[in-house]
Residue frames as qw, qx, qy, qz and C-alpha x, y, z in Angstrom:
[[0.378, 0.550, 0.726, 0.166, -17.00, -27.09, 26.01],
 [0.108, -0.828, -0.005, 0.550, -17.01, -23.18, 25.99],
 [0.439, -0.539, 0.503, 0.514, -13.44, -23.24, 24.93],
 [0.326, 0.107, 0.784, 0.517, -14.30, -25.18, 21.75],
 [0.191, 0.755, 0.614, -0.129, -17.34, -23.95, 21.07],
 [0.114, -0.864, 0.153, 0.465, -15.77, -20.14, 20.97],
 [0.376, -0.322, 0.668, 0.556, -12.91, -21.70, 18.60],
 [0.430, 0.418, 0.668, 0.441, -15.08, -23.22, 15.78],
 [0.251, 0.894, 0.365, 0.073, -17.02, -19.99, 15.64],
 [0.147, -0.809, 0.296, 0.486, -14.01, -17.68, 15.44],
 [0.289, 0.011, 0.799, 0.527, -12.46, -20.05, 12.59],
 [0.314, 0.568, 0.743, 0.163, -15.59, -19.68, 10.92],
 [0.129, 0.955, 0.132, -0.230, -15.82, -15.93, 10.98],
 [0.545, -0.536, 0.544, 0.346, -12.54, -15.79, 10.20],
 [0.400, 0.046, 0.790, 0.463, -12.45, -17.74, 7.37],
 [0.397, 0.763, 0.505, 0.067, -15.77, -16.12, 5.99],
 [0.184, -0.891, 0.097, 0.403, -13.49, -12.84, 6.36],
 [0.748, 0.627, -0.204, 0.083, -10.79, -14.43, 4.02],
 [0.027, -0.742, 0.616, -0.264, -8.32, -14.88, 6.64],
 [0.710, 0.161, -0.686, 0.012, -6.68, -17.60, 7.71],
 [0.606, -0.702, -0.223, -0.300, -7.93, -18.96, 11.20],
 [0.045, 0.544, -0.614, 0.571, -6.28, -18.63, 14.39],
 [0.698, -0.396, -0.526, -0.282, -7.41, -21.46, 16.27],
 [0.519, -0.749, -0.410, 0.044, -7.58, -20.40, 19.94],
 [0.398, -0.187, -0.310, 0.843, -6.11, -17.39, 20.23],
 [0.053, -0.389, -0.046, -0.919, -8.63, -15.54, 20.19],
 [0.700, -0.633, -0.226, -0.243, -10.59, -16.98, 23.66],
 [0.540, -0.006, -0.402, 0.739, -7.23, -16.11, 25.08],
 [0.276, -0.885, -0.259, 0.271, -7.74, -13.27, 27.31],
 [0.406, -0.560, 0.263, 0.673, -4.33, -12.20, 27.36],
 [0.662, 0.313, 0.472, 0.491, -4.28, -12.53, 23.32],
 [0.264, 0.691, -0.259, -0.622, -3.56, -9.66, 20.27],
 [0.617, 0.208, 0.689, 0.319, -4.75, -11.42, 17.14],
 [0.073, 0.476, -0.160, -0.862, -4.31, -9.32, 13.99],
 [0.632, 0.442, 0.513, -0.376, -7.22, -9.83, 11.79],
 [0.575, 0.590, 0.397, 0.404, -6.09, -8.33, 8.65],
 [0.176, -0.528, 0.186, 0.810, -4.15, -5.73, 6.74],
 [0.574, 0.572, 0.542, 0.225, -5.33, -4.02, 3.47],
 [0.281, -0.090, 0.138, 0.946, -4.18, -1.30, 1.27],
 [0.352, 0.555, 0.489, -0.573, -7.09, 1.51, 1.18],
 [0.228, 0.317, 0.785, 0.480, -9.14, 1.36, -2.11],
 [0.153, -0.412, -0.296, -0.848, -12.50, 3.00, -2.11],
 [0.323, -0.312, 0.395, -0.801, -15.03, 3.54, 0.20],
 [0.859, 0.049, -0.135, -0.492, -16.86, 0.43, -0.61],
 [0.734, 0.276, -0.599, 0.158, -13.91, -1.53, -0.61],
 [0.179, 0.314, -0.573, 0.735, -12.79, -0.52, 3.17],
 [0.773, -0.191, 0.291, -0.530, -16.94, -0.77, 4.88],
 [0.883, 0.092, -0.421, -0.183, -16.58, -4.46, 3.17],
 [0.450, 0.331, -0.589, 0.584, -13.28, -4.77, 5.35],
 [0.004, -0.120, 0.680, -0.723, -14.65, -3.59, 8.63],
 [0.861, -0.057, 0.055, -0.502, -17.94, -5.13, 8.34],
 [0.816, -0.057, -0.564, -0.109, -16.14, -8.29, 8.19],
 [0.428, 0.465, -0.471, 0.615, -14.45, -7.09, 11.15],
 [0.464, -0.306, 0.009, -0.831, -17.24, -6.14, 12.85],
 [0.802, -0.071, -0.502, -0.316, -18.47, -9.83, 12.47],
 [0.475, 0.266, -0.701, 0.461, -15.84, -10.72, 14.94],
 [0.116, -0.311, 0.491, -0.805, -17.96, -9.30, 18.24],
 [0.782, -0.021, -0.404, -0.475, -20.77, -11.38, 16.97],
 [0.855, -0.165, -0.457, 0.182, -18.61, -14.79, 19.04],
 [0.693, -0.164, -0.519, 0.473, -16.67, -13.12, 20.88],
 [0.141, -0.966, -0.188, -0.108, -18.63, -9.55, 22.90],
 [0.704, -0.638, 0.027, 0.312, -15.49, -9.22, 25.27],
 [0.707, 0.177, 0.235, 0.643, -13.02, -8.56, 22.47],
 [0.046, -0.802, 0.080, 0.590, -11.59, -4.94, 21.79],
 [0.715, 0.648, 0.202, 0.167, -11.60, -3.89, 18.31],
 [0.406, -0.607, 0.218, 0.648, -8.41, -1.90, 17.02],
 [0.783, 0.483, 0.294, 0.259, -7.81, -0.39, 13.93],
 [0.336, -0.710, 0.052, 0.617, -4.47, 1.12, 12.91],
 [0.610, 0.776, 0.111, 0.115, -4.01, 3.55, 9.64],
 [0.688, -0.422, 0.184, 0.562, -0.81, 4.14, 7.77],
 [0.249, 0.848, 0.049, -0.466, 0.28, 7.12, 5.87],
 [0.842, 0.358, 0.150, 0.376, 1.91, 7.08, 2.53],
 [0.576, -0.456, -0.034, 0.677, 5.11, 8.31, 2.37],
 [0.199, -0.058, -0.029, 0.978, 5.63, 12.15, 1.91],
 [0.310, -0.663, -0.475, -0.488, 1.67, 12.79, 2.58],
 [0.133, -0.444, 0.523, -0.715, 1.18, 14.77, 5.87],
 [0.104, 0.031, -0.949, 0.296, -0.33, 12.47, 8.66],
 [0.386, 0.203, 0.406, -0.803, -3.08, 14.23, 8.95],
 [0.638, 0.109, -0.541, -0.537, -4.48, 11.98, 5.72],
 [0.376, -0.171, -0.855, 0.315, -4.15, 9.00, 8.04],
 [0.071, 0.100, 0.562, -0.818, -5.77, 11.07, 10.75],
 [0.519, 0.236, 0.179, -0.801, -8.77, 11.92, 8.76],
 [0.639, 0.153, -0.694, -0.296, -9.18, 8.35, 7.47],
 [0.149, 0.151, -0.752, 0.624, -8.96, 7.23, 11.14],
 [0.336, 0.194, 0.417, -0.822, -12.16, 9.31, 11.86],
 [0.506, 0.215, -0.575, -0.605, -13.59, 8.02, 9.08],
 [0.570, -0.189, -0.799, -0.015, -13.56, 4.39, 9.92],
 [0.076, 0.125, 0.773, -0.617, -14.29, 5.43, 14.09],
 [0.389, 0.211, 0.038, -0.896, -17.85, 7.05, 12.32],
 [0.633, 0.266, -0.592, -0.421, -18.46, 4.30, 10.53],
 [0.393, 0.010, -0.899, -0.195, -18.24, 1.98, 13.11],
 [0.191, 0.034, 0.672, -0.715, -20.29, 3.44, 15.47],
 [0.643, 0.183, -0.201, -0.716, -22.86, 2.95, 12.63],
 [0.712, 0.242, -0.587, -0.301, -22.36, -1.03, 13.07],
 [0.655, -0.238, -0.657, 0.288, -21.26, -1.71, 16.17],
 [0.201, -0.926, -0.140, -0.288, -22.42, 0.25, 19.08],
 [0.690, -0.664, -0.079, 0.276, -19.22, -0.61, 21.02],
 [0.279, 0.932, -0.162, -0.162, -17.16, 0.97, 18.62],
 [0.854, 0.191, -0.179, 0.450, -13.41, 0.27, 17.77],
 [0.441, -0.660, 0.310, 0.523, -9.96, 1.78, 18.97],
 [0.549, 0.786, 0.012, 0.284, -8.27, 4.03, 16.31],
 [0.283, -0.889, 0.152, 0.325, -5.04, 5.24, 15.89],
 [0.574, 0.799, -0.134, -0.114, -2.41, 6.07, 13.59],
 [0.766, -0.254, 0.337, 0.485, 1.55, 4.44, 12.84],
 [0.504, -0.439, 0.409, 0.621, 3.93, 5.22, 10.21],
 [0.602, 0.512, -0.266, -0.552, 4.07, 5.29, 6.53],
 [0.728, 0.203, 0.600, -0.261, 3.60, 3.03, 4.19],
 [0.138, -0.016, 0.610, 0.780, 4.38, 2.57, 0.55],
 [0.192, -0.320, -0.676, -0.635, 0.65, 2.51, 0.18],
 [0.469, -0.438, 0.142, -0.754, -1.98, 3.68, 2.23],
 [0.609, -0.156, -0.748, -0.214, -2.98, 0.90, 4.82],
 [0.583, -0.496, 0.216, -0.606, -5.03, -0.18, 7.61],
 [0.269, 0.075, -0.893, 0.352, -4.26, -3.03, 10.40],
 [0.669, -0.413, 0.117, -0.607, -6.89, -4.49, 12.47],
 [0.215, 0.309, -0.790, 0.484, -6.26, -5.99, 15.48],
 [0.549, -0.595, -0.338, -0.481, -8.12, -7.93, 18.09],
 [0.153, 0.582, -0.436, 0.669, -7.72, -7.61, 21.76],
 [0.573, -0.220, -0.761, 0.212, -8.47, -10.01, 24.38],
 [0.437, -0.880, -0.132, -0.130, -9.73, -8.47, 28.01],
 [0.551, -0.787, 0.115, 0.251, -6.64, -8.42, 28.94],
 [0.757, 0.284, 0.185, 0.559, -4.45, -8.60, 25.65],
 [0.339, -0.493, -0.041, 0.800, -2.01, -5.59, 25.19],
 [0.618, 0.718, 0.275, -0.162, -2.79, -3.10, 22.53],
 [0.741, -0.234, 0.253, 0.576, -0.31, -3.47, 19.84],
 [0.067, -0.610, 0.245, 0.750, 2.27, -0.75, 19.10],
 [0.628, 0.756, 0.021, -0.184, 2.95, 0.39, 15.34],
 [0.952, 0.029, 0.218, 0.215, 5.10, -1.36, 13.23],
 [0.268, -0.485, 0.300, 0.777, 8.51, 0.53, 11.97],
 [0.478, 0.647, 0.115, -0.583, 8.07, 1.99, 8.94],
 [0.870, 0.358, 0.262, 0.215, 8.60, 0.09, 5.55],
 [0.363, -0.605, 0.352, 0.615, 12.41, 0.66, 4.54],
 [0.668, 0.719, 0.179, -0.062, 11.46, 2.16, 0.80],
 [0.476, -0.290, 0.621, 0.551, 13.59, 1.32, -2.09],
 [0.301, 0.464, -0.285, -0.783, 13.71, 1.83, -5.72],
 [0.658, 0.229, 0.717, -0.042, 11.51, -0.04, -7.66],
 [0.041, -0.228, 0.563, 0.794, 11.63, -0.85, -11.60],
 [0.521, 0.439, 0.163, -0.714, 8.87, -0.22, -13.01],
 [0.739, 0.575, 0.294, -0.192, 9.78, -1.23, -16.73],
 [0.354, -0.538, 0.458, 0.613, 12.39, -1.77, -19.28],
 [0.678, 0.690, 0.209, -0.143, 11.83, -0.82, -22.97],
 [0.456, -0.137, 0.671, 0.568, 14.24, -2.28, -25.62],
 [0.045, 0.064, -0.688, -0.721, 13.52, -2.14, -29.39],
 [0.200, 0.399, 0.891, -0.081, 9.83, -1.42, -29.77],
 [0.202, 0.562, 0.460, 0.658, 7.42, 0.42, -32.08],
 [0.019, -0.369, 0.003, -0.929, 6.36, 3.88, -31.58],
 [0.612, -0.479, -0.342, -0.529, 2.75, 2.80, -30.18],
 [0.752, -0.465, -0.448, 0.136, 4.03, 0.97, -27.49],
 [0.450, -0.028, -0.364, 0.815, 6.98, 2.75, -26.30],
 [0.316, -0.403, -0.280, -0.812, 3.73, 5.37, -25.85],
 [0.785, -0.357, -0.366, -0.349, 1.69, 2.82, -24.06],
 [0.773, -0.213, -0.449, 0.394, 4.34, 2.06, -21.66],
 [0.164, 0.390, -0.073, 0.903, 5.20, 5.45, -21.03],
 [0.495, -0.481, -0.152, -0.708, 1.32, 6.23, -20.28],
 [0.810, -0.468, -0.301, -0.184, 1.06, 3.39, -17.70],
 [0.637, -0.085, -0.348, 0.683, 4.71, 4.10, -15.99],
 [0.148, -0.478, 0.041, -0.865, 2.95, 7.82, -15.93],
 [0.702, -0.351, -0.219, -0.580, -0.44, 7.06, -14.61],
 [0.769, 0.025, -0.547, 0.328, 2.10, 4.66, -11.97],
 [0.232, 0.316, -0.157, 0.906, 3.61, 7.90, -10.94],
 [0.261, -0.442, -0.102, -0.852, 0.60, 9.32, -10.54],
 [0.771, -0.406, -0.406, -0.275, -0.87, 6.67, -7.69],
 [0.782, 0.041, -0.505, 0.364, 2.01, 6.66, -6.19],
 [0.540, -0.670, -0.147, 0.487, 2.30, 9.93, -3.63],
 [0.033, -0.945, 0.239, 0.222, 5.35, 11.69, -3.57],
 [0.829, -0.195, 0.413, 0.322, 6.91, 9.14, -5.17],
 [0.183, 0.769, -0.244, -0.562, 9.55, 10.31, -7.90],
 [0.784, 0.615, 0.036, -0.077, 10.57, 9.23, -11.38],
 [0.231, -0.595, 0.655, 0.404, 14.05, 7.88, -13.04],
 [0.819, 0.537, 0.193, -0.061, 14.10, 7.51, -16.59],
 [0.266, -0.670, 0.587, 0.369, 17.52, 6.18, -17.67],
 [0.744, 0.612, -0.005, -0.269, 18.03, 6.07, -21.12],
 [0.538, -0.485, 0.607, 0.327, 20.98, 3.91, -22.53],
 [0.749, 0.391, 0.424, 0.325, 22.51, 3.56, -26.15],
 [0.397, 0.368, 0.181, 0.821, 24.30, 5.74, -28.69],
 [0.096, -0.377, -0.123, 0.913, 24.14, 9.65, -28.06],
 [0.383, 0.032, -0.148, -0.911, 21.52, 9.87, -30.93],
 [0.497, -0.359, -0.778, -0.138, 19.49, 6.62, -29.94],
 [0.244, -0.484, -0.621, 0.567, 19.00, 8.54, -26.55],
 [0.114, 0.250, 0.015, -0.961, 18.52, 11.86, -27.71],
 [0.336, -0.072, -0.757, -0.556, 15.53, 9.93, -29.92],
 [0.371, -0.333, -0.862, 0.098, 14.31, 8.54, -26.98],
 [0.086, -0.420, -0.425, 0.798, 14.32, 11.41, -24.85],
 [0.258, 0.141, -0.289, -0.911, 12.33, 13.31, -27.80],
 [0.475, -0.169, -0.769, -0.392, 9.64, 10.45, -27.81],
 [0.337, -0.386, -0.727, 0.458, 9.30, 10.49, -24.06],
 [0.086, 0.212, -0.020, -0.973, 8.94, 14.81, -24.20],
 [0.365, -0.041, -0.590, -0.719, 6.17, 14.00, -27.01],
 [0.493, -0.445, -0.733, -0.145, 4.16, 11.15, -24.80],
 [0.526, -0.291, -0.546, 0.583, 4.45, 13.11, -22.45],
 [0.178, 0.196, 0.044, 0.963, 3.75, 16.33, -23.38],
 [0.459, -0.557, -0.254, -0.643, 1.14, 18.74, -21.65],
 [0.700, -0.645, -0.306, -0.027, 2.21, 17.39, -18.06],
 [0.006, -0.896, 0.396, -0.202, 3.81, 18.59, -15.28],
 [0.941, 0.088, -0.316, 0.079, 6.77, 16.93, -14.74],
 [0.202, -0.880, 0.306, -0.303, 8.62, 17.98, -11.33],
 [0.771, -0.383, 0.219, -0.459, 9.22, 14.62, -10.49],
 [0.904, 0.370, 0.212, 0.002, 10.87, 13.17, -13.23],
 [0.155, -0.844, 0.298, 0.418, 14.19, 12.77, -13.63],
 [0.897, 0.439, -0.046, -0.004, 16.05, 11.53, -17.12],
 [0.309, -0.588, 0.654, 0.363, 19.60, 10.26, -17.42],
 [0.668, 0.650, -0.334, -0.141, 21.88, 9.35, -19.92],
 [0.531, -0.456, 0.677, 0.225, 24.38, 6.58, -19.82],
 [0.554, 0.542, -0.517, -0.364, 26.09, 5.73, -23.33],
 [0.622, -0.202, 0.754, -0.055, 25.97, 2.24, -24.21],
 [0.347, 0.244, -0.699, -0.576, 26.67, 0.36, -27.77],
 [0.142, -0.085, 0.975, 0.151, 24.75, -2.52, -27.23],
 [0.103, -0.559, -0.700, -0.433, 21.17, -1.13, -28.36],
 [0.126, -0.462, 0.213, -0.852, 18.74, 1.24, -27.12],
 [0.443, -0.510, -0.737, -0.017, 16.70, 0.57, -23.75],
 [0.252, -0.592, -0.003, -0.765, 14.71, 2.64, -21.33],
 [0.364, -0.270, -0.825, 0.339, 14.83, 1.31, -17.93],
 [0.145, -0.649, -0.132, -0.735, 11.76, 3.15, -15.59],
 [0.366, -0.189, -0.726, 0.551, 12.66, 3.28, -11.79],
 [0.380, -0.779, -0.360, -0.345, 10.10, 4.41, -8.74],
 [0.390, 0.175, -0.539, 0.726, 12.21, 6.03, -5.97],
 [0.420, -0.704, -0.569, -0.063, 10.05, 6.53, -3.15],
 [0.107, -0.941, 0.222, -0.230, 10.91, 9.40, -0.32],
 [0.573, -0.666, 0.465, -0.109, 14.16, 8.45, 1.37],
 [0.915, 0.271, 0.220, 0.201, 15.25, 5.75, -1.17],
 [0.209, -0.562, 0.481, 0.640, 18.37, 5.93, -2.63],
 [0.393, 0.586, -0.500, -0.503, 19.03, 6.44, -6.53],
 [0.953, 0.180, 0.187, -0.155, 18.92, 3.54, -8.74],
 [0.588, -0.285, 0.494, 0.573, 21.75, 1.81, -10.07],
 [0.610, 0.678, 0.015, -0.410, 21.35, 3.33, -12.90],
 [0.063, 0.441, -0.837, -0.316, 25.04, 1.30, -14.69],
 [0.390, -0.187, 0.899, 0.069, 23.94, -1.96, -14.43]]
């Protein structure tokens, strides 16, 4: 009767949490149930996250909290580290038994893992690190002045959330349909600093387009032919 008893209310917390229940593993002893993963947001967005987390000691005292941060890639670890402390301060302000903290890899995006931990479950390692590739952003064909602007700004302001992540802007078409482009990119662009950003050229008759690739650290180059 316990047994069940223990279940519905996990499912229920659970579910108020937005996850999707585990139905008894978490009155395992032995268990490691991972509550949730989230990419960090604001400060409001991350108490909401471990207050629902929190909720969890409410059914079941015995449980060990865990929470594990991941850096983004080419930040130093120590951002993870002092996001760590963050959330250990924070939960001593909600729960008095506090939580296990500690830090893993990187991440394309900041994030945090929380984990529960049976009396006797193991605590669980960090996961390898996310094998980062290039990602396209955006491809601009034939379009007025305003937009090819407007796409620019939001493949910037992309850039700019992203870390150390760098920039390929490969421009294809005639030798003066690129040299156009590249003068229109210089212009939306102008006033920033742009260490990050590289531009190619590949001639191509069949019109102009701008393809915009994200190349995280350690990625390889985009195709940039195809």
């Amino acid at each position: 009767m316990l047994r069940m008893f223990l279940v519905t209310l996990v499912s229920i917390v659970a579910t108020a949490a937005g996850q999707t229940p585990y139905f008894g593993q978490l009155v395992e002893p032995e268990a490691t149930y991972k509550f949730s993963e989230f990419v960090h947001s604001s400060e409001d967005g991350w108490k909401s996250q471990l207050n629902d987390f929190a909720s969890v000691r409410k059914v079941y005292p015995d449980a060990s909290l865990s929470v594990r941060v991941y850096a983004r890639p080419g930040e130093p670890r120590k951002s993870a580290e002092a996001l760590k402390k963050q959330y250990k301060e924070y939960f001593r302000k909600i729960d008095s038994k506090g939580v296990l903290a500690g830090t893993g890899g990187y991440r394309r995006q900041i994030t945090t893992e929380l984990w529960v931990i049976g009396k006797d479950g193991l605590i669980p390692q960090p996961s390898p690190d996310e094998p980062f590739v290039a990602e396209k952003a955006d491809e601009i064909g034939e379009v007025t002045r305003s937009e090819f602007d407007e796409r620019i700004q939001r493949f910037w302001n992309l850039l700019i959330d992203e870390g150390e992540t760098a920039a390929y802007i490969v421009n294809y078409g005639t030798a003066s349909q690129i040299a156009k482009r590249e003068t229109d990119i210089q212009n939306s662009l102008s006033r920033r600093h742009l260490p990050r950003i590289t531009v190619v050229r590949v001639d191509n008759a069949d019109g102009v387009n701008t393809v915009l690739w994200l190349v995280p650290p350690t990625a390889e180059n985009p195709p940039i032919n195809e």
